[in-house]
C-alpha positions in Angstrom: 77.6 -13.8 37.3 74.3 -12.3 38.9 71.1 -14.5 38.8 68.4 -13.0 37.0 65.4 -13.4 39.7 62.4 -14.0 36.8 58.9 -12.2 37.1 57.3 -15.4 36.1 57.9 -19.0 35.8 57.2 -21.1 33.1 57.3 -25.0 34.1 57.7 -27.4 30.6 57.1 -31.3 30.7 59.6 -32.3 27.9 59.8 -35.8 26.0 63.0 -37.7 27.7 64.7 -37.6 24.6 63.7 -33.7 23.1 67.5 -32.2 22.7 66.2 -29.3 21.2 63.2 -27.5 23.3 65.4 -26.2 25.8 68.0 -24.5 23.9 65.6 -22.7 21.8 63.0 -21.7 24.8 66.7 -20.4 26.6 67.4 -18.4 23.7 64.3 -16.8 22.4 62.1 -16.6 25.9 62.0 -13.0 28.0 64.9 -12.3 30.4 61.6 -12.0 33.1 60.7 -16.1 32.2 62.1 -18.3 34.2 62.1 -22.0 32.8 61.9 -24.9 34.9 62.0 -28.3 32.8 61.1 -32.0 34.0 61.1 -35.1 31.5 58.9 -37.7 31.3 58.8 -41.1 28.9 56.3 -40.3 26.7 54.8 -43.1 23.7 58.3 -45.0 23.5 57.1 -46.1 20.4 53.9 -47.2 21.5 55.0 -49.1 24.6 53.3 -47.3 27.1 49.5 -47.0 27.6 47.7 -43.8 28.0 47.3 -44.5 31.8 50.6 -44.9 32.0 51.4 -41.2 30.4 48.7 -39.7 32.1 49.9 -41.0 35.7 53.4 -39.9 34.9 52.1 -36.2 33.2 50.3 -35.3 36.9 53.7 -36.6 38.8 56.1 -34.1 36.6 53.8 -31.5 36.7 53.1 -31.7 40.6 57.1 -31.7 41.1 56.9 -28.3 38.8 54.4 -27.2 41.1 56.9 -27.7 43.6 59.3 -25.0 42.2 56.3 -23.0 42.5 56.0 -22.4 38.3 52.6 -20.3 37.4 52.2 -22.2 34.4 52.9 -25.6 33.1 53.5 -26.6 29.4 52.9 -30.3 28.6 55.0 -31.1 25.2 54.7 -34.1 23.1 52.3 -33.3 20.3 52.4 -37.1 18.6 51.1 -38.6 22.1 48.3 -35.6 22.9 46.9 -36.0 19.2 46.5 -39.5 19.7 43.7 -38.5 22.3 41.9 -36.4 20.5 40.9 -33.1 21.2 38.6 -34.1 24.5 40.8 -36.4 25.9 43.6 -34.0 25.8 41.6 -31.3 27.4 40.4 -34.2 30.2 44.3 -34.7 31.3 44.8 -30.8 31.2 42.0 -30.5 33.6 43.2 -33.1 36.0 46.5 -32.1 36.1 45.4 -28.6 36.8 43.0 -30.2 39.8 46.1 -32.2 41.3 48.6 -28.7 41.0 46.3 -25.6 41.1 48.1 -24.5 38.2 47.2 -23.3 35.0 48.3 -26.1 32.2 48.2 -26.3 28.4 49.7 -28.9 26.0 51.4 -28.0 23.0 49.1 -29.0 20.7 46.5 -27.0 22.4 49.2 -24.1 21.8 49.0 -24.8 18.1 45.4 -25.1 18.0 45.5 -21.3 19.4 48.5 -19.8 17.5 46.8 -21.1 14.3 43.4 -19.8 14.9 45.0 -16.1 16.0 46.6 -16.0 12.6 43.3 -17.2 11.1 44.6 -19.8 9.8 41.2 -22.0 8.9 43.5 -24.4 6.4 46.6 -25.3 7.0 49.8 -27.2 5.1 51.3 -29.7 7.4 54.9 -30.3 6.9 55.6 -33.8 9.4 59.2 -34.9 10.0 57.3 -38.4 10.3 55.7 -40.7 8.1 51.6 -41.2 6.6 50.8 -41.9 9.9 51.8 -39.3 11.4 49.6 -37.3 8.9 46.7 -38.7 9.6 46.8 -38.3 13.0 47.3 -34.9 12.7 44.6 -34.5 9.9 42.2 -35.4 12.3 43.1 -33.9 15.3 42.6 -31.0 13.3 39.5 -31.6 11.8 38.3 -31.9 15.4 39.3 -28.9 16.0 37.6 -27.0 12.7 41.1 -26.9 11.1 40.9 -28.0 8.0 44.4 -29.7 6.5 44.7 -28.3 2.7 47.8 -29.6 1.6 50.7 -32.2 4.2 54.1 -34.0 3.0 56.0 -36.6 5.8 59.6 -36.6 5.3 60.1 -40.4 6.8 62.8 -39.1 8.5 63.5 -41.1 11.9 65.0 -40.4 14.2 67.5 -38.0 11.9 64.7 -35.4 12.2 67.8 -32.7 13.6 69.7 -33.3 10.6 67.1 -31.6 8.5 67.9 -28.4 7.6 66.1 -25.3 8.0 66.4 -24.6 4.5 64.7 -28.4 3.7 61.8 -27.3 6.1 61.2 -24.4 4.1 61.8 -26.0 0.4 59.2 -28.7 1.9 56.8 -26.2 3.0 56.8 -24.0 -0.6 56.2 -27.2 -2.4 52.8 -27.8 -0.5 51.6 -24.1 -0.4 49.0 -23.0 -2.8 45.9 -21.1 -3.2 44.2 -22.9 -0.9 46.3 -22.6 2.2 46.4 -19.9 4.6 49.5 -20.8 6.4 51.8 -23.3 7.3 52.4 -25.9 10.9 55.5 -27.7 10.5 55.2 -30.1 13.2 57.8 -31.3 15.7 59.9 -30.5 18.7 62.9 -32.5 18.0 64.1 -30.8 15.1 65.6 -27.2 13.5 62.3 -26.0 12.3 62.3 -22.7 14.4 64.9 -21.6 12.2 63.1 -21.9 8.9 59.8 -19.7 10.3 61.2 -16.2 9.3 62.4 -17.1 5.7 59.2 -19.3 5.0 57.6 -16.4 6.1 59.7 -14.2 3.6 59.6 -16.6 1.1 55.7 -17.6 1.0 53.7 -14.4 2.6 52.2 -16.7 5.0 51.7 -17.4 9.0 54.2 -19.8 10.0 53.4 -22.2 13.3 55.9 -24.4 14.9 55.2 -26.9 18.0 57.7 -25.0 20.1 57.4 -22.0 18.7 53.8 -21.9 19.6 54.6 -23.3 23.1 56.9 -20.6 23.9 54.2 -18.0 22.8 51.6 -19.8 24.9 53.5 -19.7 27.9 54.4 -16.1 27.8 50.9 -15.1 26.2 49.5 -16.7 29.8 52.0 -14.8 32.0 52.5 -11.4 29.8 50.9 -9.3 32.6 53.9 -10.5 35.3 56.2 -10.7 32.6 56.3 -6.5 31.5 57.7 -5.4 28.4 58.3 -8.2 25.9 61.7 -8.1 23.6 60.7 -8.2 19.6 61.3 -11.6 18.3 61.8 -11.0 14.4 62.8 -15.0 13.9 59.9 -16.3 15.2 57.3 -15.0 13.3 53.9 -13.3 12.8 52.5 -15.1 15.8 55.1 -13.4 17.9 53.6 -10.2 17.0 50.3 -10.8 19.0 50.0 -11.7 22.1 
């Protein structure tokens, strides 16, 4: 079987136990993307300090700067929305000082794919618990997202054995007037499969933490990467880049 020699490469810092990312980035990326993917320990439940992950975050990324990757995606949206906003964009900027590369987070990827859908209030669907919510509430609001409507689903760690067609039951029950689209939040779970009949279903953008990471990554490198395949399950956002 021939290798496919990529016209960029996308490097992705994953959660040690994220089952899901990769398949989905294999799947749905460009043929011309290659993916390179390091993992790191990420909160472990609050166990580690934000030292810790920082140190950590600059050692997987400089080992992806080793494959020579021309852009880095950090995942793990609970840990970078614990931050805040600033302290997220400080670690981006030191890990893009220690590997001359150019680095985003997914959160930051949300943050972007919501605001090019114009998307000024959002309905949070959160595989997690009140907590969870709130953290993301005001991450947002730091961000001049306002959060119009959110339901946690207290799941666990059984987050994969919702269905897509939970997500999107969970994400018509919170929509309304006052929304103008929808983030369900979460890498470790089927979610991407539920954006293009929410979509159908509601009329609305649809934003997804890896679904937005993926069109981060290949809005950065669109110039190397050429002509870009139509992606009809992902979504609106996949429309623009």
């Amino acid at each position: 079987m021939p290798i496919i020699t990529p016209t960029a490469r996308l490097g992705i810092i994953l959660s040690s136990g994220n089952r899901t990312l990769e398949p989905y980035f294999r799947s749905l990326a460009p043929d011309s993307l290659g993916l390179h993917i390091t993992r790191m320990r990420m909160g472990s439940a609050g166990k580690r300090t934000q030292e810790d992950i920082a140190a950590d975050a600059t050692q997987c990324a400089q080992l992806l700067a080793d494959a020579g990757v021309d852009a880095i995606d950090l995942q793990g949206t609970g840990i970078m929305m614990e931050r805040g906003p600033g302290g997220e964009a400080k670690l981006v900027q030191g890990i893009e000082a220690a590997t001359h590369t150019t680095t985003y987070t997914a959160t930051q990827a949300v943050v972007e794919a919501l605001k090019s859908q114009s998307i000024a209030r959002v309905a949070i669907v959160n595989p997690g618990n009140v907590g969870a919510i709130e953290r993301e509430t005001k991450y947002f609001d730091q961000t001049g997202i306002a959060v119009a409507g959110s339901v946690g689903l207290d799941c666990g760690a059984g987050t994969f054995d919702v269905t897509p067609e939970q997500w999107v039951d969970a994400a018509k029950a919170i929509d309304g007037d006052g929304v103008d689209g929808i983030f369900l939040s979460g890498s470790h779970t089927r979610m991407v499969e539920a954006i293009a009949p929410l979509e159908q279903a509601i009329g609305k953008p649809v934003v997804t933490s890896i679904q937005a990471a993926l069109w981060a990554g290949v809005r950065r490198l669109k110039e190397k990467l050429g002509t870009l395949p139509q992606r009809p399950e992902l979504g609106k956002l996949f429309e623009t880049f």
